[in-house]
KOLKOLKOL-342236 format. One line per 4 residues: number of its first residue (from 1); for each residue x, y, z of C-alpha. Coordinates in steps of 0.001 Angstrom, whole numbers, plus 500000, padded with zeros to 6 digits. Each point is the difference from the previous one (the first is absolute). Example, Ala and Ser with C-alpha at 12.3 -4.5 7.8 and 13.67 -1.06 7.14 Angstrom:
residues 2
1> 512300:495500:507800; 501370:503440:499340
end
This chain:
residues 225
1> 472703:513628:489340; 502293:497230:499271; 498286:496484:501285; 502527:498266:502545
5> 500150:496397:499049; 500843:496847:502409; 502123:497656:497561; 501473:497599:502288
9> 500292:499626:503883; 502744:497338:501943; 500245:498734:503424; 503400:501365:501616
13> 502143:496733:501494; 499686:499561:503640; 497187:502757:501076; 496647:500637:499511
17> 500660:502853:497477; 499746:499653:496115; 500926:502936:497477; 497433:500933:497132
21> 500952:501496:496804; 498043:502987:498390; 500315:501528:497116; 498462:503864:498531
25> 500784:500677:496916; 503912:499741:499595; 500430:500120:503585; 500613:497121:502235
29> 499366:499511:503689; 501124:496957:502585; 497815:500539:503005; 499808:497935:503543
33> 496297:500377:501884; 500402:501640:502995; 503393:501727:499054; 498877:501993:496593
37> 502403:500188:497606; 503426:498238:499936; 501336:501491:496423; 498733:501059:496748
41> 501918:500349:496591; 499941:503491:500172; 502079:500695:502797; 503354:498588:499881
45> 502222:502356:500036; 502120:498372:503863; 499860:496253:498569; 501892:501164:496891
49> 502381:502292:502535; 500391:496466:501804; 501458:498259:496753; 502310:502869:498838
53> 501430:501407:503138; 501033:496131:500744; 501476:499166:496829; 501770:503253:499810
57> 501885:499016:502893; 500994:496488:498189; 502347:501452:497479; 500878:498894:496542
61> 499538:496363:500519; 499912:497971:497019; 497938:497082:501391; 497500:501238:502994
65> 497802:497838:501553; 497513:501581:502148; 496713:498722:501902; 496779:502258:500040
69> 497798:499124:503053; 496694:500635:498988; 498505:500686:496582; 497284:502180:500693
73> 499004:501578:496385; 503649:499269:498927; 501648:503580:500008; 502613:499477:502271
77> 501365:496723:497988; 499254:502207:496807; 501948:502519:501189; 502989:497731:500950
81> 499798:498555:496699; 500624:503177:497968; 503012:501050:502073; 501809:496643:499959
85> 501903:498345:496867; 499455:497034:497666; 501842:497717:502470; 497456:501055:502789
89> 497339:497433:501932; 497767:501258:501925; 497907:497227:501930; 496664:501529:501342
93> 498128:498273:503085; 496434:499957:500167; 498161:498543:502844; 496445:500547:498813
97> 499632:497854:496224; 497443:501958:498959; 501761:503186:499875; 502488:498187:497287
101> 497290:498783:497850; 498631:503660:500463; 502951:501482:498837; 499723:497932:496978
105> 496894:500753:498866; 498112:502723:501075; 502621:503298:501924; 503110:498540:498262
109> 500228:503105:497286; 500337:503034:502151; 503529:498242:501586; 500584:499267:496454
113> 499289:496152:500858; 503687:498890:501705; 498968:496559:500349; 500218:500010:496064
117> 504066:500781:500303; 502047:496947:499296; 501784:500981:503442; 497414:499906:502302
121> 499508:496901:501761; 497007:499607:502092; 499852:498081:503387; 496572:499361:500848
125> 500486:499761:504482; 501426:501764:502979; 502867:502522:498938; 501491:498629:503524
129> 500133:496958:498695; 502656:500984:497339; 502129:502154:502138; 499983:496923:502523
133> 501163:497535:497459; 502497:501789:497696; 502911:501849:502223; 502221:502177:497627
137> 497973:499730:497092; 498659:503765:499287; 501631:502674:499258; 497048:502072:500861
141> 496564:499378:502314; 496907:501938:499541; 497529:500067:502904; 496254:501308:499020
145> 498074:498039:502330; 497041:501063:501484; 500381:503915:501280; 503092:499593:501475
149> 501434:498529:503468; 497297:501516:502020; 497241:499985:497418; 499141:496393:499523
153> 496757:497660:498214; 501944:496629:501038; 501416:499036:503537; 502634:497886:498632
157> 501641:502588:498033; 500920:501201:503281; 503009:497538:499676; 501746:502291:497322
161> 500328:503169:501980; 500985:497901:502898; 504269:500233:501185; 499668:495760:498807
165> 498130:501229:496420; 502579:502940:499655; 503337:498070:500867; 498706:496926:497293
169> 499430:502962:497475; 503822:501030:500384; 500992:496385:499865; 498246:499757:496422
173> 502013:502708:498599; 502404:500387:497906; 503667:501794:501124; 498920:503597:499569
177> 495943:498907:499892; 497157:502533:500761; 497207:499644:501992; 497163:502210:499016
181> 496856:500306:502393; 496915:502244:498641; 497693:500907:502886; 496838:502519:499840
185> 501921:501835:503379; 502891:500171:502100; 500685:497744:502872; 503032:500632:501833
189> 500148:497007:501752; 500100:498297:496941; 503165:502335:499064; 501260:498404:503146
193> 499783:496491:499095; 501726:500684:496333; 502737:501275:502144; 500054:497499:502343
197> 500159:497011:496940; 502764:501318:498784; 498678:502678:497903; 501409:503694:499075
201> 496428:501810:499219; 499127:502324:497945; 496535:501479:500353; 498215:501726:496800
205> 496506:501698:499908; 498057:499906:496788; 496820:501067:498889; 497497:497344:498274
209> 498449:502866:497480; 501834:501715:497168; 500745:503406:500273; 501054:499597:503834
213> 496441:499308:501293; 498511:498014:502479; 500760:498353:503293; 503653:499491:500665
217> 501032:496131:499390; 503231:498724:501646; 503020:497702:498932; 502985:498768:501503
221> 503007:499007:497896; 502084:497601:501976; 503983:499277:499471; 501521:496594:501808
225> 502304:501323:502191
end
């Protein structure tokens, strides 16, 4: 049996929670006590979904500039990276600073370590923060945080799903912008609220395995009305 190794643990901001990092073998693990596991690097098969089915939507734009809430093990800004030109920058929000320095040393190789690509640009803080402070300027955001409007580690992220969160998100996009929320189910009230900001919704249903396995994730791909 492979031995499961601890190699790093980090408080979460503003609870009483902290994620530890494992590794067996080639296989990494994030994990929060009490909750089990929040993802591993072999199972990432909706975060990647997240990244394509969003940029697909963006066109042939020569100069994109998209924000990635939430790094996780960096296959959702991986993916967005692969699908998006030269011209591209992609700015990745991280609340947790450990989970960037992780990322750069120990789980970065199975993403194919996207913090290395000269257009990544890494803001260490509150994704909310960002969408908050810079009206019109992405083409593109990327919610991955915690499981999803209903499925939540941090109160304050709360504030995102939220008509207030929602309606600054469409103010920080771009004419034509997408707003791409990954959640681990469906919530219609949460369909609702897109609507209700200003949003026309679509809803996709993706599976996190290859091959079509495993529990059925859920992303909405939002168009400013």
């Amino acid at each position: 049996m492979i031995p499961r190794i601890l190699l790093g643990s980090a408080p979460i901001p503003d609870t009483d929670k902290e994620m530890r990092l494992h590794q067996a073998g080639e296989l990494f693990s994030i994990t929060i006590p009490g909750r089990g596991e929040l993802m591993n690097s072999r199972v990432h098969g909706s975060e990647k979904a997240l990244a394509e089915l969003a940029c697909a939507r963006l066109g042939n734009r020569a100069a994109p500039r998209l924000l990635v809430g939430g790094l996780g093990m960096g296959f959702t800004l991986a993916a967005a990276l692969q699908v998006v030109g030269p011209g591209a920058e992609v700015v990745v929000a991280e609340l947790v600073p450990e989970v960037v320095e992780w990322n750069r040393t120990f789980m970065g190789g199975p993403a194919g370590h996207p913090l290395e690509d000269g257009r990544t640009i890494v803001h260490v803080g509150d994704v909310a923060e960002l969408i908050r402070l810079q009206p019109g300027g992405f083409d593109a955001i990327l919610l991955d945080v915690d499981n999803g409007p209903e499925g939540l580690v941090r109160r304050d992220n709360d504030w995102l799903y939220s008509a207030a969160g929602l309606e600054a998100a469409r103010v920080a996009l771009r004419p034509h912008g997408v707003l791409a929320v990954w959640s681990a189910s469906p919530d219609r009230r949460f369909s609702r609220r897109l609507q209700q900001a200003g949003f026309a919704v679509e809803e996709a249903v993706v599976r996190p395995h290859r091959a079509g396995k495993g529990p059925r994730h859920h992303i909405w791909l939002c168009a400013a009305v």
